[in-house]
N, C-alpha and C positions, 0 to 999 in steps of 0.2 A: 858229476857221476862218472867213472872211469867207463873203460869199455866192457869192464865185465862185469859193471853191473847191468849195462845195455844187455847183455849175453845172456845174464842169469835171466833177466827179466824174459827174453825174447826163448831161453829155455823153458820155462815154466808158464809163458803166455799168459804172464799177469803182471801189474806191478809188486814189488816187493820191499816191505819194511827191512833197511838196512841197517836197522839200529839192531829189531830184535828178535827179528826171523832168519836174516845171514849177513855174515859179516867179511869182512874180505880184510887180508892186510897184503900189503907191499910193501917192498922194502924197494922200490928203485930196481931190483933186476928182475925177481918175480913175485909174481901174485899166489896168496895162499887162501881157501875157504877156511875160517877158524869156526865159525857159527855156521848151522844149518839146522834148523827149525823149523822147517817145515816138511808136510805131507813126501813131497816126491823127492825120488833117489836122488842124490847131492851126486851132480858132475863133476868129472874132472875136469883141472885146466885145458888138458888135450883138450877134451870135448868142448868144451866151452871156445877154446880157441878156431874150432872149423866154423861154428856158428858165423853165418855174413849178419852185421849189423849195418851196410850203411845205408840205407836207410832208415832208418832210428837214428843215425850219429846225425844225418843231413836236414831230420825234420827236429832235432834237437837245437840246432844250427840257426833256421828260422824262426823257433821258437824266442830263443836266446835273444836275436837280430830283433824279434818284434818288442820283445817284455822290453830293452836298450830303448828301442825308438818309442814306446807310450810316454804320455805325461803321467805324471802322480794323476791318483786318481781326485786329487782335490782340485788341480786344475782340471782334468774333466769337468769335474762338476761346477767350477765356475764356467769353464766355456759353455755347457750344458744350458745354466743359468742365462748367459746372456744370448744366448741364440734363440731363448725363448721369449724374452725380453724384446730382444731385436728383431724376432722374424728372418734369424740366419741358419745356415747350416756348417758353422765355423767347425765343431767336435764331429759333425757328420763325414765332414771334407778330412778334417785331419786323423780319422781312422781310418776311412777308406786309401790317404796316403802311407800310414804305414803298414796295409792287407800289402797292396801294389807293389809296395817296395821289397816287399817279403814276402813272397809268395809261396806257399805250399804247393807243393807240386803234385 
């Protein structure tokens, strides 16, 4: 997601379908709104550009960092399997180590 979709979104305090509610193109030096389909007034780049995103960029960051560090969820579910089996907390341990590692602030 660019930063203005972060922008749009953090303008209009919702998430937004960028397929078919707004669309954005760039070409590499600027960015244009081509689509805007929804309810409230369509900003401008200016506008769009004083918006502070970073935090959204930074929880997007650990987000990213966490979805990286999971197992498929099929290995969960066998680790799942055998801790129950076993009487471990193997999938309990190794979620809590990628919370730790990636921590939301």
């Amino acid at each position: 997601m660019s930063n203005y979709s972060f922008k749009i979104e953090k303008y209009l305090g919702r998430k937004v379908d960028f397929i078919n509610d707004v669309e954005l193109v760039s070409d590499g030096v600027s960015t244009k709104i081509t689509k805007w389909n929804v309810e409230e007034a369509e900003p401008t780049i200016k506008e769009l550009d004083k918006i502070d995103i970073s935090v959204e960029l930074a929880e997007f960051d650990v987000n990213f960092a966490r979805q990286d560090a999971y197992l498929s969820w099929q290995e969960q579910m066998d680790m799942q399997y055998w801790d129950q089996v076993n009487g471990t907390t193997t999938w309990k341990d190794a979620i809590a180590k990628v919370k730790s590692d990636n921590p939301k602030e």
